[in-house]
N, C-alpha and C positions, 0 to 999 in steps of 0.2 A: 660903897662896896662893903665894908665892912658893917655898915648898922645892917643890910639885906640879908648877909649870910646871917650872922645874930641873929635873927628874926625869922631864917630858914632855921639853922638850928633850934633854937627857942621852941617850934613847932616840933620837933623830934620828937616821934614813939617809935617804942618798938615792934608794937603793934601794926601799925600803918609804917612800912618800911617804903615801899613803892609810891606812895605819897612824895617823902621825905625825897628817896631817890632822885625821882625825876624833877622835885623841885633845885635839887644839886644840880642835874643838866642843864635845866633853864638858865640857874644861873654861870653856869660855864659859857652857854649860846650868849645870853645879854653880855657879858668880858672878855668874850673868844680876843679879843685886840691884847689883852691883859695877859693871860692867859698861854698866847701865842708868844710872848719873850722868854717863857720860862719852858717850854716844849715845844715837843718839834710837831709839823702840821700835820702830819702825817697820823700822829697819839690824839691830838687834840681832835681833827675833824672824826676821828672813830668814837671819840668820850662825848662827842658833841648827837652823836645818834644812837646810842647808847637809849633804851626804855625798857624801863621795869619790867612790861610786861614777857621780854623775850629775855630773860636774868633769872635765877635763881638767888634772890639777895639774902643777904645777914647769913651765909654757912661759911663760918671763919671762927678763929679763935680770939678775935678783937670781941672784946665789951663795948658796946656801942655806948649803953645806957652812963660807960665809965666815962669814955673817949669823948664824946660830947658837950659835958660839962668841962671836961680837961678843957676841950678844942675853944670851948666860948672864954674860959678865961686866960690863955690865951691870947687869944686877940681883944680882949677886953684890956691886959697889960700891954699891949701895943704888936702886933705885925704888921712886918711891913707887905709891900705887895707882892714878892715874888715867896716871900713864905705864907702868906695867906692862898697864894695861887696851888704851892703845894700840898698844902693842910687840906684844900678843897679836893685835892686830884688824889691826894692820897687815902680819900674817904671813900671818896667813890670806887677805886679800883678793890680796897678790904669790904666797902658792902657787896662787889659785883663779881671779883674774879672768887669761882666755887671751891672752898680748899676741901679736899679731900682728907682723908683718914692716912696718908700715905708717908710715910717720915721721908725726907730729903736723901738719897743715899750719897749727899756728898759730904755734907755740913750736920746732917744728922740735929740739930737744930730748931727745924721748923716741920710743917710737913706741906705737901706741894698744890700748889694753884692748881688751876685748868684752866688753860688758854689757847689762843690762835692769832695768826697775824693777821691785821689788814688782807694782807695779798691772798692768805689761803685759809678761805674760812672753813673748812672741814679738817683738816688737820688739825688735833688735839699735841700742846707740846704744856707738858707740865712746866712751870715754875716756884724757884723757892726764893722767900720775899728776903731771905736773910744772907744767903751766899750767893744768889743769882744764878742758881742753877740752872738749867733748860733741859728738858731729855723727850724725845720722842721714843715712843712701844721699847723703854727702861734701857733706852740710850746716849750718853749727854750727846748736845749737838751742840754746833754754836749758830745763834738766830740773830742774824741783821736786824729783820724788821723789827719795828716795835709792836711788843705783844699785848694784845686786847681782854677783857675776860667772855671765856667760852661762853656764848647763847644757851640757853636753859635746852633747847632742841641737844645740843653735842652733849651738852653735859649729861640729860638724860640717857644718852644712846650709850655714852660712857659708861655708866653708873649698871645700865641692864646686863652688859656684859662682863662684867667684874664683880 
């Protein structure tokens, strides 16, 4: 598990993001048993269909080119499984959910994701990665499901109107 991700990462540019990407997913689908201890099925079957090409990836304030090298030494000094599981999960949601220009109005802190749940893919409900904000059209709400990053389609439709 750990020499593959290495070897996923190891290949990292920045250039070829959707490469990189979807070699993330595969490896999510080959560990899904691994991966399933440390989230709920619900997250994982949505990260598990997750492709580049319906994403707008790498628009965040993460340094990849940084976070990368962090992430391989890292697990180079030893993770275990259920933080390697995170390390992976938490890459894939800053290259995919699309953060916006928009500052958090709770935490003031970050500025907010774009995303949608599983159950309602058209709905747009911002999220902020620092306070766990959630707000639907700049109203907090509170959101059961587990939130996915918005598809390149919502995101654009977003983005036209604002």
């Amino acid at each position: 598990m750990e020499k593959e991700i290495l070897r996923i990462y190891n290949n990292f540019s920045i250039n070829n993001l959707a490469t990189f990407f979807d070699e993330l997913i595969s490896y999510v689908n080959k560990y899904d048993s691994i991966f399933l201890k440390y989230t709920s099925l619900e997250y994982l079957d949505a990260i598990k269909k997750l492709d580049s090409k319906n994403l707008i990836l790498g628009h965040s304030d993460d340094n990849f080119e940084i976070a990368i090298p962090f992430y391989m030494n890292q697990i180079n000094k030893g993770l275990n499984e259920e933080e390697l599981s995170n390390q992976v999960a938490s890459l894939i949601w800053d290259l995919s959910a699309y953060m916006t220009d928009e500052e958090c109005p709770s935490c003031h802190d970050s500025n907010l994701r774009l995303t949608i749940t599983s159950s309602e893919t058209n709905q747009i409900i911002k999220f902020c990665d620092e306070c766990l904000y959630t707000g639907i059209n700049g109203k907090h709400v509170d959101i059961e499901d587990d939130l996915i990053p918005a598809p390149k389609s919502i995101v654009k439709s977003y983005l036209k109107d604002y």
